[in-house]
C-alpha positions as CSV (number, residue, x, y, z in Angstrom):
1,X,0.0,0.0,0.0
2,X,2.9,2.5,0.7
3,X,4.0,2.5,-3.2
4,X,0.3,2.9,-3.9
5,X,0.5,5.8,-1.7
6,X,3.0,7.7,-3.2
7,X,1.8,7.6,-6.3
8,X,-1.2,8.9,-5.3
9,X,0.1,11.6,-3.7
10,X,2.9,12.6,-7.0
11,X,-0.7,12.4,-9.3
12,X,-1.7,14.7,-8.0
13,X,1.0,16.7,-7.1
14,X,1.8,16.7,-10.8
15,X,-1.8,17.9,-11.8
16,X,-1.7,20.6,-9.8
17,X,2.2,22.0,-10.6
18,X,1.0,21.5,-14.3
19,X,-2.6,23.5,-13.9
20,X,-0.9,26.1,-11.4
21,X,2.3,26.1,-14.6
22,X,-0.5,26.7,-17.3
23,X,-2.8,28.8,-15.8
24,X,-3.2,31.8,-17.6
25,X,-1.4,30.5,-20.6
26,X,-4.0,30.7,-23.2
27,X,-5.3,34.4,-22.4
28,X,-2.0,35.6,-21.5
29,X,-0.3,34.7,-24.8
30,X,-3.0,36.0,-26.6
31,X,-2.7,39.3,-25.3
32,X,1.1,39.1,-25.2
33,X,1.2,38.5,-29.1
34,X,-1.4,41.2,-29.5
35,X,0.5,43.7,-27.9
36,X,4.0,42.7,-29.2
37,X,1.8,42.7,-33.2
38,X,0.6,46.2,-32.5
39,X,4.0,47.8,-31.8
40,X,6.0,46.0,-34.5
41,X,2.9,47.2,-36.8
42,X,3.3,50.8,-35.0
43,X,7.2,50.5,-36.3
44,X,7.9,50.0,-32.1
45,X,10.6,47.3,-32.0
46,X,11.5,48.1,-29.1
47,X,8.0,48.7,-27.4
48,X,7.5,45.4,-28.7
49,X,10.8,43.8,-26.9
50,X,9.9,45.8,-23.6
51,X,6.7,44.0,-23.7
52,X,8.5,40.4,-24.1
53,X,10.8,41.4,-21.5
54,X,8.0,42.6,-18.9
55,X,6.2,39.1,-19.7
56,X,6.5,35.8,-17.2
57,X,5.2,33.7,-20.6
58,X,6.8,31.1,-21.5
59,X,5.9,32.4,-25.3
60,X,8.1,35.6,-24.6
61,X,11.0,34.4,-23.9
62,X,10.6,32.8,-27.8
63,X,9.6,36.2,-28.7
64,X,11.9,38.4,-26.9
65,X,15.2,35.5,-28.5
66,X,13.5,36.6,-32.0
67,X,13.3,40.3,-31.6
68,X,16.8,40.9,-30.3
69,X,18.3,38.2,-32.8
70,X,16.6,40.2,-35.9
71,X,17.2,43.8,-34.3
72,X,20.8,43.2,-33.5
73,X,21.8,41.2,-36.3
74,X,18.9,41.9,-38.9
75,X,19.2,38.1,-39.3
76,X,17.4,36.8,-42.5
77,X,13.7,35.5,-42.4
78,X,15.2,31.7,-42.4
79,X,17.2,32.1,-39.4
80,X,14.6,33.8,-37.2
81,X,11.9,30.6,-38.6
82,X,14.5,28.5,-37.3
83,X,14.4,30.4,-34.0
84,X,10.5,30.2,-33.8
85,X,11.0,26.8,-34.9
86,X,13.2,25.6,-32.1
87,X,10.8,27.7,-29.7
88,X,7.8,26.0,-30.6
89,X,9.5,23.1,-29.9
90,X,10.8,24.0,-26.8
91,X,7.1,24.9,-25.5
92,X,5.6,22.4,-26.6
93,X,8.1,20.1,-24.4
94,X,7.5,22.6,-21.4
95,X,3.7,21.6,-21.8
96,X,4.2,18.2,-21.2
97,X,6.5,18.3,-18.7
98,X,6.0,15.4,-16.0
99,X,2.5,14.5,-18.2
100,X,4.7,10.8,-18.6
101,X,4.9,10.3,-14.9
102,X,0.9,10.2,-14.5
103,X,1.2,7.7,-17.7
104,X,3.1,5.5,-16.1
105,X,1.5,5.2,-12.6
106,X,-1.5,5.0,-14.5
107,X,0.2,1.7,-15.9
108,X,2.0,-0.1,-13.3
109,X,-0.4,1.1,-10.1
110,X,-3.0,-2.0,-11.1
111,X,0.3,-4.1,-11.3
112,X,1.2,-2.8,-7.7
113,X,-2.7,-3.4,-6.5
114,X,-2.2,-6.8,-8.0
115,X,1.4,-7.5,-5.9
116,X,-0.2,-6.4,-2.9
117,X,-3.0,-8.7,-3.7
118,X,-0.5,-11.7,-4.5
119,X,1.3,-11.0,-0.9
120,X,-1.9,-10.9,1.2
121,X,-2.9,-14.1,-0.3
122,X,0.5,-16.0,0.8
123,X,0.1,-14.6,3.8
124,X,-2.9,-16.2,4.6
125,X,-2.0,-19.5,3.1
126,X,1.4,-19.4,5.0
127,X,-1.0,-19.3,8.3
128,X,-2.8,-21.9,7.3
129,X,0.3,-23.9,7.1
130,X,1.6,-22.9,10.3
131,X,-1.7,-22.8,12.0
132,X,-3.4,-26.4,10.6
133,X,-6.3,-24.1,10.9
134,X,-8.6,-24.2,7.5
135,X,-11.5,-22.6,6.5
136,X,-13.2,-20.0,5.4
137,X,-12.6,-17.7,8.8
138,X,-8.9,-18.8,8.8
139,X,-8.0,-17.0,5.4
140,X,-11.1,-14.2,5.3
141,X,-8.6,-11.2,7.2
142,X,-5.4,-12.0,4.7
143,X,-7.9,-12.3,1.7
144,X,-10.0,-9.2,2.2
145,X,-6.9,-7.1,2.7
146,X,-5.2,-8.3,-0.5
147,X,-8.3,-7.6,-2.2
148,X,-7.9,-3.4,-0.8
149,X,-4.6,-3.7,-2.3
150,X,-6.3,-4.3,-5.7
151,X,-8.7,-1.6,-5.0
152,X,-6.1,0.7,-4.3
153,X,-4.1,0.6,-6.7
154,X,-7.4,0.4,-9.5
155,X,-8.2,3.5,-8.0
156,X,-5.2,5.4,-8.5
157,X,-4.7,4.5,-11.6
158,X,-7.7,5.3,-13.2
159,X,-7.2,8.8,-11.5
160,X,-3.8,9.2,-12.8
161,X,-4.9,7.9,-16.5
162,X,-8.2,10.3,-16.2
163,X,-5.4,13.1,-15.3
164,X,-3.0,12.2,-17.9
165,X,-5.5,12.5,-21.1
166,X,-6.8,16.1,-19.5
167,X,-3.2,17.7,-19.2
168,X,-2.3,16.3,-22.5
169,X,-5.1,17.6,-24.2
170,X,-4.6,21.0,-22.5
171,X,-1.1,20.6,-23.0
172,X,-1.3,20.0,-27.1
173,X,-4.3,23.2,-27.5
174,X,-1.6,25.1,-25.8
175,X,1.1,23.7,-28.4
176,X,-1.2,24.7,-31.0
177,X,-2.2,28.3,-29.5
178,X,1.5,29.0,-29.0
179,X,2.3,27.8,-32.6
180,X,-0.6,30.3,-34.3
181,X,0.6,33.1,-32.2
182,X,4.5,32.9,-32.7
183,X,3.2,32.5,-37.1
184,X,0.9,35.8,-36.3
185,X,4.4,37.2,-34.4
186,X,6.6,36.2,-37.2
187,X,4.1,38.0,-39.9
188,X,3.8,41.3,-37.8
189,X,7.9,41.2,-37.7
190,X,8.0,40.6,-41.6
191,X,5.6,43.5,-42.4
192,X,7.6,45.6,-40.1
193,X,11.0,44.6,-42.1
194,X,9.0,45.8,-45.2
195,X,8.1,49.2,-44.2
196,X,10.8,50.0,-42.7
């Protein structure tokens, strides 16, 4: 039961760091990349890197690389697509961060249940044979608490599995979202280029 325990309690200590991680991700970026769009548009680079800089987004760190790469160096459109490039990457692997853990507790917990169950069930066969004592009293108490074993660890895995689909659904929208915004950045920086 203690293994089943403590991976209860890292399920949901992992949903929470990943919910308290992403909260605020979706309507923060979306404002982030508005702002940033509307000075590059206004012919504000460096509005636009203020506003990256000032942000706790994980998007505007991608951003804020991008700006200062094409301000310093005026680096070509290829090079700054391979920047967003590697930073879409790069978020997308921050969204899943620790999302494997619940996959695998939601895998091996029943094994753990079953272990348990396994163990409680020698037990009350190795009284038997120390007792002589048979019957259905005799081996009821080992039985029944192998059994809560199996529970256990049913329960926590279909908790962890029910946690892992939500946070990587969640986590692949935000993929997505982070993807159309750094495109929308990229545009607003290419239209700048041109009328400037």
């Amino acid at each position: 039961m203690w293994p089943l325990l403590l991976c209860s309690i890292a399920t949901w200590a992992i949903l929470f760091e990943r919910i308290w991680m992403q909260r605020n991700l979706g309507n923060g970026s979306l404002e982030l990349t508005s702002e940033v769009q509307k000075h590059l548009e206004g012919g504000s680079r460096e509005k636009a890197l203020e506003a990256c800089i000032r942000s706790d987004l994980p998007i505007a760190r991608v951003m804020e690389d991008v700006l200062r790469k094409g301000m310093e160096s005026r680096a070509s459109i290829e090079v700054l697509q391979k920047r967003i490039n590697r930073g879409k990457t790069e978020l997308n692997v921050a969204y899943r961060r620790y999302i494997w853990i619940l996959g695998t507790i939601g895998s091996a917990t029943p094994f753990l249940g079953l272990f348990g169950t396994v163990v409680g069930i020698l037990r009350a066969f190795k009284h038997i044979a120390e007792t002589g004592d048979t019957g259905f009293s005799v081996v009821a108490g080992g039985i029944s608490e192998a059994l809560v074993a199996t529970a256990a660890g049913i329960i926590v895995a279909v908790i962890s599995v029910a946690f892992y689909n939500f946070l990587q659904v969640k986590a692949t929208r935000l993929a997505v979202e982070s993807r159309l915004h750094l495109d929308a950045f990229l545009e607003s920086w290419m239209h700048a280029q041109v009328k400037s």
